[in-house]
LOSE-791857 format. One record per residue: residue in one letter; x, y, z negated of N, C-alpha, C in turn; residue number from 1. Coordinates in steps of 0.001 Angstrom, whole numbers, plus 500000, padded with zeros to 6 digits. Last residue first. Layout:
residuo, n_east, n_north, n_up, ca_east, ca_north, ca_up, c_east, c_north, c_up, num
A, X, Y, Z, X, Y, Z, X, Y, Z, NUM;
...
***
This chain:
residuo, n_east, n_north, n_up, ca_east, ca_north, ca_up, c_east, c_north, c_up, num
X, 667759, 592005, 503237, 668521, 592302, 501865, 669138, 593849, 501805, 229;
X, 665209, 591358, 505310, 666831, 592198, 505453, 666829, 592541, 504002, 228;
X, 664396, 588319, 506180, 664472, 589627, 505553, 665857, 590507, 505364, 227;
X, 664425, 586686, 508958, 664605, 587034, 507448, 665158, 588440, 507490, 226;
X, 664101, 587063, 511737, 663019, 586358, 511255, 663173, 586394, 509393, 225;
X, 666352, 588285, 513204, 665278, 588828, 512926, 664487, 587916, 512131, 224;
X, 668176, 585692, 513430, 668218, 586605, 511856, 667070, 587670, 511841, 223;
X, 668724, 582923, 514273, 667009, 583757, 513886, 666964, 584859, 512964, 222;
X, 671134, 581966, 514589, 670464, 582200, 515672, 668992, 583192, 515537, 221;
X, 671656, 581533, 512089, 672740, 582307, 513001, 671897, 583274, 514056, 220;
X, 669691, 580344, 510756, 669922, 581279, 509624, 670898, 582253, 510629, 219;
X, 669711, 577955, 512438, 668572, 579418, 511915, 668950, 580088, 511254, 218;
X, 671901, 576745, 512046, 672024, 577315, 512792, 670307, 578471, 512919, 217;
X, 672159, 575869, 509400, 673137, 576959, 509548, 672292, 577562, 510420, 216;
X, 669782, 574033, 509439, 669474, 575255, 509058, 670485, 576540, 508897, 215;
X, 669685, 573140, 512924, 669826, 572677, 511429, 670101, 574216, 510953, 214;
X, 668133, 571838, 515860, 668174, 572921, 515339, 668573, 572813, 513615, 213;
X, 667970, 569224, 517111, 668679, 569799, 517289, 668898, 571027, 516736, 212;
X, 666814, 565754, 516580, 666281, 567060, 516095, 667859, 568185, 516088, 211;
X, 665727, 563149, 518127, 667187, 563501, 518128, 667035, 565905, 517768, 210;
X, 663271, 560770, 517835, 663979, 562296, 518003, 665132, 562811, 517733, 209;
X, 664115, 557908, 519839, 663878, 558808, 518229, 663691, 560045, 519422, 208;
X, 662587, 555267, 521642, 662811, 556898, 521688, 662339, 557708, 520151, 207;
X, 661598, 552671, 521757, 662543, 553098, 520413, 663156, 554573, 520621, 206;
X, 660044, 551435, 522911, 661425, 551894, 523742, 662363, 552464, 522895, 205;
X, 658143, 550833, 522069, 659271, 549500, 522060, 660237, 549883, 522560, 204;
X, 657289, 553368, 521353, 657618, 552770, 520447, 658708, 551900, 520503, 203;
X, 655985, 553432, 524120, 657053, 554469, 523722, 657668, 553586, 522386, 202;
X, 654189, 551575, 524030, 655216, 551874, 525129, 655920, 552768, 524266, 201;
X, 652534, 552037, 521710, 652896, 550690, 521523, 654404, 550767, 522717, 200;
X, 651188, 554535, 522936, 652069, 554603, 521366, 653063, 553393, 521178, 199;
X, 649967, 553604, 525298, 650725, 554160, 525260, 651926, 554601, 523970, 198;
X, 648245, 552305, 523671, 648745, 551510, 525054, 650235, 552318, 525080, 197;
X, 646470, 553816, 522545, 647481, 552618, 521465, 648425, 552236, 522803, 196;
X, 645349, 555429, 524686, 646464, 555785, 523497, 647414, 554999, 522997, 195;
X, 643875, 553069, 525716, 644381, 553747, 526622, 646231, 554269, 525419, 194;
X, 642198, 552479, 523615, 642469, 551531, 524356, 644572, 552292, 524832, 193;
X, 640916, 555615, 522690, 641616, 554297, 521707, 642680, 553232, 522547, 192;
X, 639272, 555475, 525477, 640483, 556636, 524751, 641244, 556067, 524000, 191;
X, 637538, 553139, 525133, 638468, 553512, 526443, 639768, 554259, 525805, 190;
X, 636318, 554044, 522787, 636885, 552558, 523374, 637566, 552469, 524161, 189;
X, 635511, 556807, 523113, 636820, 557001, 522041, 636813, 555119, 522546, 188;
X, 634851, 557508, 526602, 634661, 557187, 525623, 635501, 556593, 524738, 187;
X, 635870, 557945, 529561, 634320, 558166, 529064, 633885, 558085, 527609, 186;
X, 638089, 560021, 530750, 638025, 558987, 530278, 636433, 559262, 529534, 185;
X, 639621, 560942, 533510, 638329, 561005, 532996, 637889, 559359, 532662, 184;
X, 642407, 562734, 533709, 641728, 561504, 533748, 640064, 561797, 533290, 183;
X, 644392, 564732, 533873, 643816, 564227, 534659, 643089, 563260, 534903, 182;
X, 646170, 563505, 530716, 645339, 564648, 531489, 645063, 564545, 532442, 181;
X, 646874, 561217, 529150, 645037, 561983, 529272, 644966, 562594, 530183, 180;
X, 648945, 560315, 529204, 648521, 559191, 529328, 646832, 560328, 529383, 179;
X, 651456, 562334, 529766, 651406, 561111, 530763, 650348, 560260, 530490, 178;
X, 650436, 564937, 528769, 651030, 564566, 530057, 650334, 563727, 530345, 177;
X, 649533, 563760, 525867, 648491, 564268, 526880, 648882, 564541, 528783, 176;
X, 651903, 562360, 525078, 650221, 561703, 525540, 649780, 562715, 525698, 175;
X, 653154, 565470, 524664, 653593, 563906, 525512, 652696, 563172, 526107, 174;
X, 651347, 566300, 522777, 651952, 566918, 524446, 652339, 565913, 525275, 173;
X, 652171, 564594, 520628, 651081, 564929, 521044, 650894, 565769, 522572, 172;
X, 654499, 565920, 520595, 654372, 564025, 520932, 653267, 564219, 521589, 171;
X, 654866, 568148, 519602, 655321, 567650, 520615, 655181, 566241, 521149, 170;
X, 653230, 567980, 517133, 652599, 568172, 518164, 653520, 568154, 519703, 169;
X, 655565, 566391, 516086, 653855, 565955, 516005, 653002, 566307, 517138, 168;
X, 657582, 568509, 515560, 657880, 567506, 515815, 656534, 566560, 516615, 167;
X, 657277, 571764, 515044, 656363, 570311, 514942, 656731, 569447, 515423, 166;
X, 658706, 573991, 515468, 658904, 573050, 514114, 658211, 571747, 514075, 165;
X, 657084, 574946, 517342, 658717, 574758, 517932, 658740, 573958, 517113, 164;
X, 655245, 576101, 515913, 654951, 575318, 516639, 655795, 574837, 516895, 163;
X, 654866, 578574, 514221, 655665, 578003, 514403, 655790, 576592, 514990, 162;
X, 652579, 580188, 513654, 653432, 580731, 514530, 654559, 579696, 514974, 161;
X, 653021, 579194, 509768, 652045, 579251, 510847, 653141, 579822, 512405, 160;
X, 655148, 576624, 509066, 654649, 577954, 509273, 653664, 577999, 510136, 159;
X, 654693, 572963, 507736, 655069, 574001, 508771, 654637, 575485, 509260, 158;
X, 654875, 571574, 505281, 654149, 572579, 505727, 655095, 573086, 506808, 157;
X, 655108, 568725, 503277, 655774, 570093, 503719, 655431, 570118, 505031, 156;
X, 654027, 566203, 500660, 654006, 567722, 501978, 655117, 568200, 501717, 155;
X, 654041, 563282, 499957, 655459, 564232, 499575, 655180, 565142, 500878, 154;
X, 652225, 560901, 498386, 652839, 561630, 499369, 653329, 563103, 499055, 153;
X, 651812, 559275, 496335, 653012, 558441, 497349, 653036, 559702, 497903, 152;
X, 649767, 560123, 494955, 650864, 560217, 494470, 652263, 559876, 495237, 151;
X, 647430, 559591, 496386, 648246, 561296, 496507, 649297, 561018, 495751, 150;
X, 647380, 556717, 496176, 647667, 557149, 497826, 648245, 558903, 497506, 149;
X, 646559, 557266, 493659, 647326, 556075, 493983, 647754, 556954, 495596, 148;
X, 644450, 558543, 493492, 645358, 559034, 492773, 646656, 558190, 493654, 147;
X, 642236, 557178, 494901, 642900, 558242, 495807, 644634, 558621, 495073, 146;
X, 642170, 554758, 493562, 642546, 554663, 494971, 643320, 555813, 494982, 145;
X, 640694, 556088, 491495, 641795, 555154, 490856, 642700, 555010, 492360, 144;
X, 638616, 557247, 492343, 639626, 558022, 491596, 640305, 557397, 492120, 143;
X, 637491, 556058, 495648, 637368, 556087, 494674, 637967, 556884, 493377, 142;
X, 637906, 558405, 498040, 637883, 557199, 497851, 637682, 557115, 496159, 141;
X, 637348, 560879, 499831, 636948, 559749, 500486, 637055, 558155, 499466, 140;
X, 637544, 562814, 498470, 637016, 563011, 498573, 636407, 561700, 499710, 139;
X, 640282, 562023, 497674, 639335, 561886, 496146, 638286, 562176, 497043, 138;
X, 642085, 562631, 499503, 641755, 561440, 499557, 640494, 561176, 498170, 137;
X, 641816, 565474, 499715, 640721, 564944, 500585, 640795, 563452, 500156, 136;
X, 643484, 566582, 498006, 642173, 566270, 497458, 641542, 565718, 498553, 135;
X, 646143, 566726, 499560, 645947, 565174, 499183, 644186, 565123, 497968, 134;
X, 645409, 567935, 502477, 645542, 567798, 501346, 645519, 566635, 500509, 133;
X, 644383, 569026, 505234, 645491, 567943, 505215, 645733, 567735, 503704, 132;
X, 642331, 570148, 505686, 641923, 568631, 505767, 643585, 568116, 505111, 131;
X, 642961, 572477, 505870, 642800, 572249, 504975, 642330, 571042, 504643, 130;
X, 646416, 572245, 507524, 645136, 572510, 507566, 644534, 572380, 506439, 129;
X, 649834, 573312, 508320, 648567, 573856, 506518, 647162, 573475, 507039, 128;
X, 650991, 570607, 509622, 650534, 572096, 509310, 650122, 572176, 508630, 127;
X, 653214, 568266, 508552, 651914, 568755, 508837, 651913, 569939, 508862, 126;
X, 655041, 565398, 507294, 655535, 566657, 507385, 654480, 567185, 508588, 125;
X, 655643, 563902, 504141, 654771, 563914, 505488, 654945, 565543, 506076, 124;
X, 657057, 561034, 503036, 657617, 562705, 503287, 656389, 563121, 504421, 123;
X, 656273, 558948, 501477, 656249, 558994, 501944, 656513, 560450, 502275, 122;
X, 657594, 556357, 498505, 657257, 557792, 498493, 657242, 557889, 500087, 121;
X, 657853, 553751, 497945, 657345, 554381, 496975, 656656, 556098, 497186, 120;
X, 656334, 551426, 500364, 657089, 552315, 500125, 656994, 553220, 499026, 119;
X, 655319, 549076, 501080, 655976, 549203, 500197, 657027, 550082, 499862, 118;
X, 653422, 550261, 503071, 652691, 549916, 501590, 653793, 549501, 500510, 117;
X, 653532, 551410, 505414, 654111, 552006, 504084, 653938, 551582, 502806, 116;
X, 652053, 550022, 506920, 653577, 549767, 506810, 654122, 550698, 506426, 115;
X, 649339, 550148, 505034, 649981, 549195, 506140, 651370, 549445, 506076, 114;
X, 648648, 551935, 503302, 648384, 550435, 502953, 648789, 549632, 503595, 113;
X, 649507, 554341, 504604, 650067, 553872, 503545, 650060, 552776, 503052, 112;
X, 648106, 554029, 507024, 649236, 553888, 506570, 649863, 553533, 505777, 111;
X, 645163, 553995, 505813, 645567, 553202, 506806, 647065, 553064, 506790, 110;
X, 645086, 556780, 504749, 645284, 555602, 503649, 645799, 554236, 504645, 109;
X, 645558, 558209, 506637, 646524, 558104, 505541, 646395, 556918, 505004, 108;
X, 643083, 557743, 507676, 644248, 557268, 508284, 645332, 556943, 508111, 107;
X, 641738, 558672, 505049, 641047, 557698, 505972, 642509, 556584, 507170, 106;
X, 642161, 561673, 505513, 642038, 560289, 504132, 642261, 559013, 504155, 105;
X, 640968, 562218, 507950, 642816, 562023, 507843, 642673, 561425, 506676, 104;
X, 638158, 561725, 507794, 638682, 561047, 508412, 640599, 561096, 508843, 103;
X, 638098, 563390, 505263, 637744, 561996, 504852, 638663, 561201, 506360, 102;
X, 638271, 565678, 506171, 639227, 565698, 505262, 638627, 564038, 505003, 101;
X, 637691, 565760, 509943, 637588, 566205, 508613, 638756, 565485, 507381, 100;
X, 637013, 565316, 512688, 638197, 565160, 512059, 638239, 566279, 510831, 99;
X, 635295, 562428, 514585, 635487, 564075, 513517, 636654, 564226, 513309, 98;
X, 635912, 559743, 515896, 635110, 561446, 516329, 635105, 562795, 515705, 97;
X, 639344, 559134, 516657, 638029, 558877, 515533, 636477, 560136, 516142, 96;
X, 642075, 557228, 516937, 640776, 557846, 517741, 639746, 558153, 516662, 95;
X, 645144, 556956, 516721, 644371, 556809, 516076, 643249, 558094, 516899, 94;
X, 648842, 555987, 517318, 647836, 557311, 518053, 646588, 556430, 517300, 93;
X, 652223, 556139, 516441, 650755, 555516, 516552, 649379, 556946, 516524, 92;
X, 655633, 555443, 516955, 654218, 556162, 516922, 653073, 555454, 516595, 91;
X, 659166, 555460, 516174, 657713, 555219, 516274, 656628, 556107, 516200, 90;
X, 661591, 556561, 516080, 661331, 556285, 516946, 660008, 555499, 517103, 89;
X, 662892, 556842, 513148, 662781, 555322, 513769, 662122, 554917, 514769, 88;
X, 662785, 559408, 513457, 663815, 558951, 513132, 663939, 557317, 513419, 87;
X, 659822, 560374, 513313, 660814, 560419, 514606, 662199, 560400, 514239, 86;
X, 657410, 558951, 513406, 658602, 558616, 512446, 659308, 558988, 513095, 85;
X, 654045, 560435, 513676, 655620, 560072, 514476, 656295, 559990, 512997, 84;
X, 650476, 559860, 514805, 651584, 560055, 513591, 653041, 559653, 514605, 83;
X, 647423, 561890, 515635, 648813, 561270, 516244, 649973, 561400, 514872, 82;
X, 644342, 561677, 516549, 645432, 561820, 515290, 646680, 561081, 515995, 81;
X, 642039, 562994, 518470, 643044, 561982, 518391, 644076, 562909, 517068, 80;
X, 638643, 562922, 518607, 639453, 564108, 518021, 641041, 562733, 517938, 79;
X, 636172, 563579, 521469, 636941, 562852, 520479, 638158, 563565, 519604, 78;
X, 633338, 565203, 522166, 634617, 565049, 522315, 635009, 564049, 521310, 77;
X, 630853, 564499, 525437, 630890, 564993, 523455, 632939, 564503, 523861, 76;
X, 630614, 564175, 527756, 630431, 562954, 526967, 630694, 562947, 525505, 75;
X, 629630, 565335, 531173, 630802, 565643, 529524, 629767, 564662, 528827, 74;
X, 630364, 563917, 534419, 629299, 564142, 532847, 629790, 564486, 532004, 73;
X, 630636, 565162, 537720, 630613, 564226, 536773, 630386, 564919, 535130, 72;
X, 631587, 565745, 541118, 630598, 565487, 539887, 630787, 564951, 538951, 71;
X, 633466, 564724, 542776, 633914, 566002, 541832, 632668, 565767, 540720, 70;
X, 634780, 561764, 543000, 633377, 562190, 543177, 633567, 563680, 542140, 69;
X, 637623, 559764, 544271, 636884, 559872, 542965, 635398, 561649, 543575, 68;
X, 639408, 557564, 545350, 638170, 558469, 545781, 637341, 558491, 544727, 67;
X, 642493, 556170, 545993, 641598, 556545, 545033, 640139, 557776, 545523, 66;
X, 643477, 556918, 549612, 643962, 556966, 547727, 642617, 556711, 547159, 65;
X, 644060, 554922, 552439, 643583, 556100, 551626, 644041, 555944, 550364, 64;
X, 644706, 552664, 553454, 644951, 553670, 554266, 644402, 555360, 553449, 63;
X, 644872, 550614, 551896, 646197, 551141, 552321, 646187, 551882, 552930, 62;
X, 642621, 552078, 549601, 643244, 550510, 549902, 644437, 551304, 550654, 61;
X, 640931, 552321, 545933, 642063, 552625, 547332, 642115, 551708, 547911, 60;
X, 637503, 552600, 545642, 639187, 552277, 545044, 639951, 552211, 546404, 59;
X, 635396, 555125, 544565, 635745, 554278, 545575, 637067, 554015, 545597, 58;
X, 633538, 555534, 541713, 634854, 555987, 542745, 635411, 554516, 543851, 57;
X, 629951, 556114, 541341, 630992, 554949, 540909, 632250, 555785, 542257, 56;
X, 629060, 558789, 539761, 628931, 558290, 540671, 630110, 557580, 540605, 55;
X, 630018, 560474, 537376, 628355, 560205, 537562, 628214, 559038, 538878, 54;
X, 631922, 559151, 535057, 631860, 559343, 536319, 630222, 558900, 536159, 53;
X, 632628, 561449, 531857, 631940, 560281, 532534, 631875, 560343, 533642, 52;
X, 634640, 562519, 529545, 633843, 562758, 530717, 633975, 561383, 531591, 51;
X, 636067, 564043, 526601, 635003, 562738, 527088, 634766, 563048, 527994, 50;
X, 638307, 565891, 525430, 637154, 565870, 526213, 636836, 564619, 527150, 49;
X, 639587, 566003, 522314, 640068, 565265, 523702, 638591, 565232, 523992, 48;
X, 641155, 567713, 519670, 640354, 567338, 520400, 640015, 566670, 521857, 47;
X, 644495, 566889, 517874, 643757, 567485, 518617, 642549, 566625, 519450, 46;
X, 647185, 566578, 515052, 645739, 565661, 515287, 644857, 567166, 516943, 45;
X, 649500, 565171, 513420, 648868, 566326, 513834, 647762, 566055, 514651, 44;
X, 652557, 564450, 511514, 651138, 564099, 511853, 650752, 565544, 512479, 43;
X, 655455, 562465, 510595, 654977, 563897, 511081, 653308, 563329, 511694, 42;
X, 657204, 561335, 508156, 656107, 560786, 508984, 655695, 562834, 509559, 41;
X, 659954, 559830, 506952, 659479, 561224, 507239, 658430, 561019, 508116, 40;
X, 660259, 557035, 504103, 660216, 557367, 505596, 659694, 559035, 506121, 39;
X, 661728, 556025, 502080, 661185, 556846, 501928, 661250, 557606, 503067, 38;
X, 662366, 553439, 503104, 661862, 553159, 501652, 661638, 554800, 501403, 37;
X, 664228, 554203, 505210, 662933, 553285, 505454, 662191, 553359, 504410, 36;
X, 665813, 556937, 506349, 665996, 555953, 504967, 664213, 554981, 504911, 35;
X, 668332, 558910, 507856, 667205, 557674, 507521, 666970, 556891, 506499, 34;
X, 669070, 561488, 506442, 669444, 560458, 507055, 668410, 559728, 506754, 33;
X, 667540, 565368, 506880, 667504, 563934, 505861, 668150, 562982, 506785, 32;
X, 666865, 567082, 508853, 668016, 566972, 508365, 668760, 565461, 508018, 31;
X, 664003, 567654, 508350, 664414, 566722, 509684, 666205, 566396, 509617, 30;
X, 664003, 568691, 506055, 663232, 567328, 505900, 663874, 566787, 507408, 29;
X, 665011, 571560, 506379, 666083, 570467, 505616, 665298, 569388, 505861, 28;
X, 662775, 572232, 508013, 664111, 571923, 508852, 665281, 571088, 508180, 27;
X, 661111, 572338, 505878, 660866, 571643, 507031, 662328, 571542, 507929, 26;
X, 662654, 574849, 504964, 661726, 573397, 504343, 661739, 572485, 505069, 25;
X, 662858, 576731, 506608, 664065, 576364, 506218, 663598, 574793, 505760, 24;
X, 660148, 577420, 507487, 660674, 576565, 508172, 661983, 576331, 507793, 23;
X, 659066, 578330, 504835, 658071, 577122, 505373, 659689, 576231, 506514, 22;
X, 660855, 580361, 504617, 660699, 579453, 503703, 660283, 578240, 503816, 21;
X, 660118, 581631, 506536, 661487, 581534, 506674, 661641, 580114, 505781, 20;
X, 657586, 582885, 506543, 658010, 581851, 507718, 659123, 581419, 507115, 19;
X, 657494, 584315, 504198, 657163, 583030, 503518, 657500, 582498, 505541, 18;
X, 659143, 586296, 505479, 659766, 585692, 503994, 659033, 584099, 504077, 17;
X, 660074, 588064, 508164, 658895, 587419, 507183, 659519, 586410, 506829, 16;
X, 661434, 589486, 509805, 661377, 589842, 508122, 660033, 589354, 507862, 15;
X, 659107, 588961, 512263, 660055, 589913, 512522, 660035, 590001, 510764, 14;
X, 657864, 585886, 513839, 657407, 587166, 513414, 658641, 587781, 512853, 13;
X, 657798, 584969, 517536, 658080, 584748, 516372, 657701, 585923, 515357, 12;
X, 655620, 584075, 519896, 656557, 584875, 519582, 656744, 584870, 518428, 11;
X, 655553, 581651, 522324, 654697, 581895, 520410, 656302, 582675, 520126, 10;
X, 653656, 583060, 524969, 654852, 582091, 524223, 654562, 582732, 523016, 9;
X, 653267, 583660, 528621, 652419, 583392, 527485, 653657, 582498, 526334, 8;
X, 654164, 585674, 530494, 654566, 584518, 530337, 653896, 584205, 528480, 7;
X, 652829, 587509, 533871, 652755, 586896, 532419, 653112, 585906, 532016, 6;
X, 653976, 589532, 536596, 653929, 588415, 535911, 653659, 588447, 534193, 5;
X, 652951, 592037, 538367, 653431, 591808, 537440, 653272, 590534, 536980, 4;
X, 653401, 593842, 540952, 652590, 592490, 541289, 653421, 592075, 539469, 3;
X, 652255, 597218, 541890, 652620, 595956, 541175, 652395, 594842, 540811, 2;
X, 650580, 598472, 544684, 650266, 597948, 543357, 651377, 597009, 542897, 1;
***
């Protein structure tokens, strides 16, 4: 019998027009030179499984490790929002339980009123969900508010298939490495705790992104991906 291997990967799509478009877009926004007064914010947001120790773990000492108890409780999930400036090398991780079009409204507006508040225009750069719109902020805040907060922001969309383009969700990978996976955390106080802990570390370390792909080089490297003229 053949012993065949699988390598699971986001295969690209072959003369498609609107990918090309979404990610030429997005690839001129990581392009841009820095500029504080109209900052590039990348966002993206995933579910995180709650689990509780049913039985207390017995703590190490010098002749053993940690003793933790295979048993244990699911605790409903949490949904983490993760924002990056990955030009000024910041983060911030945000806990909430849903994640609907009020609770990114909601975070946005948190931003924008905090250390974007004197900014005229913000570049946000997201997948197509349908939470991500700027009608969700009318759907969390007053007119006069929401108009105010959709007028500061400036989408662009990342293709579908195109994951490589997210800046966001590579972070988001990051905290889940080094600060979730293998853990069993019981609850968004803990989870919250834990995240900011980690957003606040990376931050003071001032790790940009250093974005390596520019749009000569898609246009060299990806010619299956446009159309053939």
């Amino acid at each position: 019998m053949t012993n065949r291997k699988i390598q699971y990967w986001v295969i690209p799509p072959e003369c498609d027009a609107e990918f090309v478009a979404h990610m030429e877009d997005v690839l001129a926004v990581y392009e841009k030179p820095y500029d504080p007064t109209v900052p590039v914010l990348c966002m993206d947001e995933q579910p995180v499984q709650l689990v509780k120790e049913v039985k207390t773990p017995i703590a190490a000492t010098k002749t053993h490790p940690r003793r933790v108890d295979y048993e244990y409780e699911r605790a409903g999930v949490a949904n983490v929002f993760m924002f990056a400036e990955p030009l000024a090398g910041w983060r911030d991780v945000a806990i909430r339980e849903t994640k609907t079009k009020i609770d990114w409204a909601t975070e946005m507006a948190r931003l924008l009123e905090g250390r974007y508040a004197n900014c005229q225009r913000v570049i946000v750069v997201c997948n197509n969900l349908n939470t991500h719109t700027k009608g969700a902020f009318y759907e969390a805040f007053e007119p006069e508010r929401a108009f105010s907060l959709a007028q500061r922001v400036e989408f662009h969309y990342t293709p579908k298939q195109g994951s490589w383009l997210y800046i966001a969700e590579n972070e988001l990978s990051s905290l889940t490495r080094q600060c979730v996976a293998n853990r069993r955390i019981p609850d968004t106080r803990t989870l919250s705790k834990e995240t900011s802990a980690w957003a606040e570390d990376v931050s003071i370390q001032q790790r940009t992104v250093d974005w390596q792909m520019k749009l000569d080089d898609a246009r060299c490297k990806l010619k299956s991906i446009y159309p053939k003229i």
